[in-house]
C-alpha positions as CSV (number, residue, x, y, z in Angstrom):
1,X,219.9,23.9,144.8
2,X,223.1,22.9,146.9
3,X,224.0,18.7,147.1
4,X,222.4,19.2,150.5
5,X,218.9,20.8,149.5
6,X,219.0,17.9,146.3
7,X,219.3,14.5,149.0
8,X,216.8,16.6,151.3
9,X,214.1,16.7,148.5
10,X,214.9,13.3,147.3
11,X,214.5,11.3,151.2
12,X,211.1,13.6,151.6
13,X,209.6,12.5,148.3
14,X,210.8,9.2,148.9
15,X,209.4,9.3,151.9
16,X,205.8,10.8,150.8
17,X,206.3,7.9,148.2
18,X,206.5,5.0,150.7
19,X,203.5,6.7,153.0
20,X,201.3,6.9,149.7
21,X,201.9,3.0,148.8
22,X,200.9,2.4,152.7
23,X,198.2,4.4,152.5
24,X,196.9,3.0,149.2
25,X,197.1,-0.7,150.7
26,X,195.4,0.2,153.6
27,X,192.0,1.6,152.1
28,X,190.6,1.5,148.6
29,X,189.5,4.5,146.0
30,X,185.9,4.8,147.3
31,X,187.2,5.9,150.4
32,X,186.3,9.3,151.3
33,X,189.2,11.5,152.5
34,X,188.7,12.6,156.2
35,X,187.2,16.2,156.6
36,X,189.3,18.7,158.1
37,X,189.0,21.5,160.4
38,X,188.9,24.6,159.6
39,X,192.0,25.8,161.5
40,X,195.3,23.9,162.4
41,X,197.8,25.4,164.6
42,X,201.4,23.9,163.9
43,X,204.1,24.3,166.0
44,X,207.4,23.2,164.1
45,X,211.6,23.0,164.6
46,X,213.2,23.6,161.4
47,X,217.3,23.7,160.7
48,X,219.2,24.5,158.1
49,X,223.2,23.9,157.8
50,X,225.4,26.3,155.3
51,X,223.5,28.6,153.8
52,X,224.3,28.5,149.6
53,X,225.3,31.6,148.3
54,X,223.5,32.1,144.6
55,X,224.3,34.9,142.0
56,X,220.6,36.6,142.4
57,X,219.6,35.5,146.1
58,X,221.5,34.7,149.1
59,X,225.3,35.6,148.8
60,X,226.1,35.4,152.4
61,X,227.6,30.9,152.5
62,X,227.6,28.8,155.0
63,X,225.6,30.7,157.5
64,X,223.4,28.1,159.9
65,X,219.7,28.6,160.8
66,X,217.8,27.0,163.7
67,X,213.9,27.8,163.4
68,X,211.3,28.0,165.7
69,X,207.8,28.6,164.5
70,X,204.6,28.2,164.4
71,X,202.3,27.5,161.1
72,X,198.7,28.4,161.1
73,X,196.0,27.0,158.5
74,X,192.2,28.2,157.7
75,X,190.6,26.5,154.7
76,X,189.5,28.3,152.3
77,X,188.0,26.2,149.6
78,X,187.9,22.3,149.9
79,X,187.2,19.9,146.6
80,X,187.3,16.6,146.0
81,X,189.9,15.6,148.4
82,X,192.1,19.1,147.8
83,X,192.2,21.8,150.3
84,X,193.4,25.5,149.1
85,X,194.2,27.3,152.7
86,X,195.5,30.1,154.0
87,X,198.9,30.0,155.9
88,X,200.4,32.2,157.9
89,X,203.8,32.0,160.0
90,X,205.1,33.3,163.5
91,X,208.5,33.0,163.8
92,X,209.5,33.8,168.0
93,X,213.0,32.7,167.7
94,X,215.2,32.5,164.5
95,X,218.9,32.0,165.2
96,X,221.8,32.5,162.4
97,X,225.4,31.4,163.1
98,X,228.7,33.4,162.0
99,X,227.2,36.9,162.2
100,X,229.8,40.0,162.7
101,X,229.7,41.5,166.1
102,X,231.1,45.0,165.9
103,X,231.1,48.6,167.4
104,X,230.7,51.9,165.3
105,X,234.0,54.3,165.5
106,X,233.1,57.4,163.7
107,X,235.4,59.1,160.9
108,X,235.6,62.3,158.9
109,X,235.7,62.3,155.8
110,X,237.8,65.0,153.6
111,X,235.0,67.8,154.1
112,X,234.9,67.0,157.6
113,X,231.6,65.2,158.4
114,X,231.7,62.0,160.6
115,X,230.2,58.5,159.3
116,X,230.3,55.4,161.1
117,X,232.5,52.9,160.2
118,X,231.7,49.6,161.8
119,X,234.8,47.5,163.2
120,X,234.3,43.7,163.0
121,X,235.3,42.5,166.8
122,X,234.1,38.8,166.5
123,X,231.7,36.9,164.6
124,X,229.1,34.8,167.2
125,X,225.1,33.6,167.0
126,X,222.7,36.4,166.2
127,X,218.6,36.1,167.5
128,X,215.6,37.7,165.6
129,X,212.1,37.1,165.4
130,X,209.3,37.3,162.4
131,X,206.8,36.4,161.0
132,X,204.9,35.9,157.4
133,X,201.8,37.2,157.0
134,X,201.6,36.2,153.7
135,X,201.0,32.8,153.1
136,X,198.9,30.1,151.1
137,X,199.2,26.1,151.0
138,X,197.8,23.3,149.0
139,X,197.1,20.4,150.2
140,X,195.7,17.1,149.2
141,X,195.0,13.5,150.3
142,X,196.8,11.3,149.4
143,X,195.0,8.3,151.8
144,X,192.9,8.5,154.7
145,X,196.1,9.5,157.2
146,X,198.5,10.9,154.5
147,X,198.2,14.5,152.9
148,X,201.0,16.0,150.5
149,X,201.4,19.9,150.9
150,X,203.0,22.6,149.1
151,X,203.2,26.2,150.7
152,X,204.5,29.7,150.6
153,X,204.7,32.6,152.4
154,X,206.2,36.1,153.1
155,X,207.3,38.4,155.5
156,X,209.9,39.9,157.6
157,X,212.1,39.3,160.4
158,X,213.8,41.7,162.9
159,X,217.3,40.8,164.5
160,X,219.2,42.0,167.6
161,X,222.1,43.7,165.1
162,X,222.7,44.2,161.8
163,X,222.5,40.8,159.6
164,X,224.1,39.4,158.0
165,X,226.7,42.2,157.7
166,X,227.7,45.3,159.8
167,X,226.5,47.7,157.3
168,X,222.7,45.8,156.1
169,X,220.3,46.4,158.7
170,X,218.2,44.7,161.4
171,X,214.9,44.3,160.0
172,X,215.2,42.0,156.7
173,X,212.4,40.8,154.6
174,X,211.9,37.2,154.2
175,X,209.8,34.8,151.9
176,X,209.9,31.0,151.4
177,X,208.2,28.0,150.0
178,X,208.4,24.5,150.3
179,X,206.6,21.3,150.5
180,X,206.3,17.8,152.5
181,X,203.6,15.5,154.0
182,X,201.6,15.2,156.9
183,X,200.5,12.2,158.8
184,X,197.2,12.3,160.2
185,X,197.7,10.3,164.4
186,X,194.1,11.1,164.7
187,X,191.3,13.4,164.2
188,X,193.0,16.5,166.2
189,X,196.3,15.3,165.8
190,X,198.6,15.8,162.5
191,X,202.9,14.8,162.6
192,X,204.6,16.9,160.0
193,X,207.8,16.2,157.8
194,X,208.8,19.0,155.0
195,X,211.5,21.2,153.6
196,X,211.5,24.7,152.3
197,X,213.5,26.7,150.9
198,X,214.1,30.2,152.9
199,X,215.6,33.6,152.0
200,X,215.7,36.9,153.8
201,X,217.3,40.1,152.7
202,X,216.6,44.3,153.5
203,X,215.4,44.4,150.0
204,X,218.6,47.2,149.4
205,X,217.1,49.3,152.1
206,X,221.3,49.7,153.5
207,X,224.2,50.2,152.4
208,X,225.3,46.1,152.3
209,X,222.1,43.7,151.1
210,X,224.2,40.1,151.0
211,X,221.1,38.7,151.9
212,X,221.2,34.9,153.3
213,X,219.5,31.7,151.6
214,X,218.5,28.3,154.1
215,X,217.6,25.2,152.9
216,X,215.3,24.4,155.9
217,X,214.2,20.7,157.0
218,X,211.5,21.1,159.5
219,X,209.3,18.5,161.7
220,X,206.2,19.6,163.4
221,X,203.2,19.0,165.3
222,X,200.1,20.2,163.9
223,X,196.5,20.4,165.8
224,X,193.0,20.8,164.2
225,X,190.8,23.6,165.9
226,X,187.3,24.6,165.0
227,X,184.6,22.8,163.3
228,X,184.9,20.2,160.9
């Protein structure tokens, strides 16, 4: 994890620490955690800056994400103030920074037969969409309007071009996970803080699989549908 992704995880734990000792001041330990409902539909901004580049994931640096997505709960199994759901993602808009624009010039090669060689014109913003519908979250109550969460997921995103090179492909696959906390405004009504970490890649479906990592802080709004 990059000096960025280390002071991201430390200000959300300390965060979810200073909710927690609220929390616990506010109520005591016979009260019952609040019961959820069975689906919650959370709409979320997430950013990343400067993608790291690792030696078995991501080797494409300082590449920036801007998220838009949507997260979507339904509890499975509920015990003693822990909730075990399933989490899927829709991702509408993902942008990345610094990706090649090109166009394709084809050349022979000594017997004769054309390939495309891609020709780097620019670099600029590149647009895809996604989604994950893979996912599963933990959750559990930490007070009556604080809950601490880990999740995954995985799944796949489609860009306009080629990403994050000229020669790996437009549709990547993607999986993530992560963790945070959510605080409860109401009974329909959920604020939530968390990071993940991110990676997508074509899973050396091209002839170029750089693949991209983001370290993603995200801030959402979440709302309970269904019964309770």
């Amino acid at each position: 994890m990059t000096k960025f992704g280390a002071g991201v995880a430390t200000t959300i734990l300390a965060a979810i620490l200073a909710l927690a000792s609220t929390a616990a001041a506010q109520t005591t330990s016979r009260t019952p955690p609040p019961i959820e409902r069975t689906w919650e539909i959370a709409p979320y901004v997430g950013v990343a800056r400067h993608s790291p580049a690792g030696r078995h994931l991501g080797q494409e640096p300082g590449r920036n994400h801007v998220f838009l997505g949507v997260h979507v709960t339904a509890a499975l199994l509920r015990a003693r103030g822990f909730t075990l759901a399933f989490a899927p993602e829709i991702v509408p808009l993902l942008l990345v920074s610094d990706n090649p624009k090109y166009h394709v010039v084809p050349v022979p090669n000594t017997t004769g037969i054309f390939f495309d060689e891609r020709v780097i014109d620019s670099v600029g913003t590149v647009a895809g969409f996604g989604g994950s519908p893979i996912g599963f979250e933990g959750r559990l109550h930490a007070g009556p309007r604080l809950r601490l969460y880990i999740a995954t997921a995985a799944g796949f995103l489609v860009f306009t071009r080629a990403t994050p090179d000229p020669y790996a492909r437009k549709f990547n696959y993607s999986f993530e996970f992560g963790g945070g906390f959510d605080w409860r405004a109401d009974d329909t009504w959920i604020v939530r803080v968390g990071y993940k970490f991110h990676h997508f890649s074509n899973g050396n479906s091209a002839l170029s699989n750089p693949g991209v990592d983001g370290e993603v802080v995200m801030i959402g709004l979440a709302r309970g549908v269904g019964r309770r």
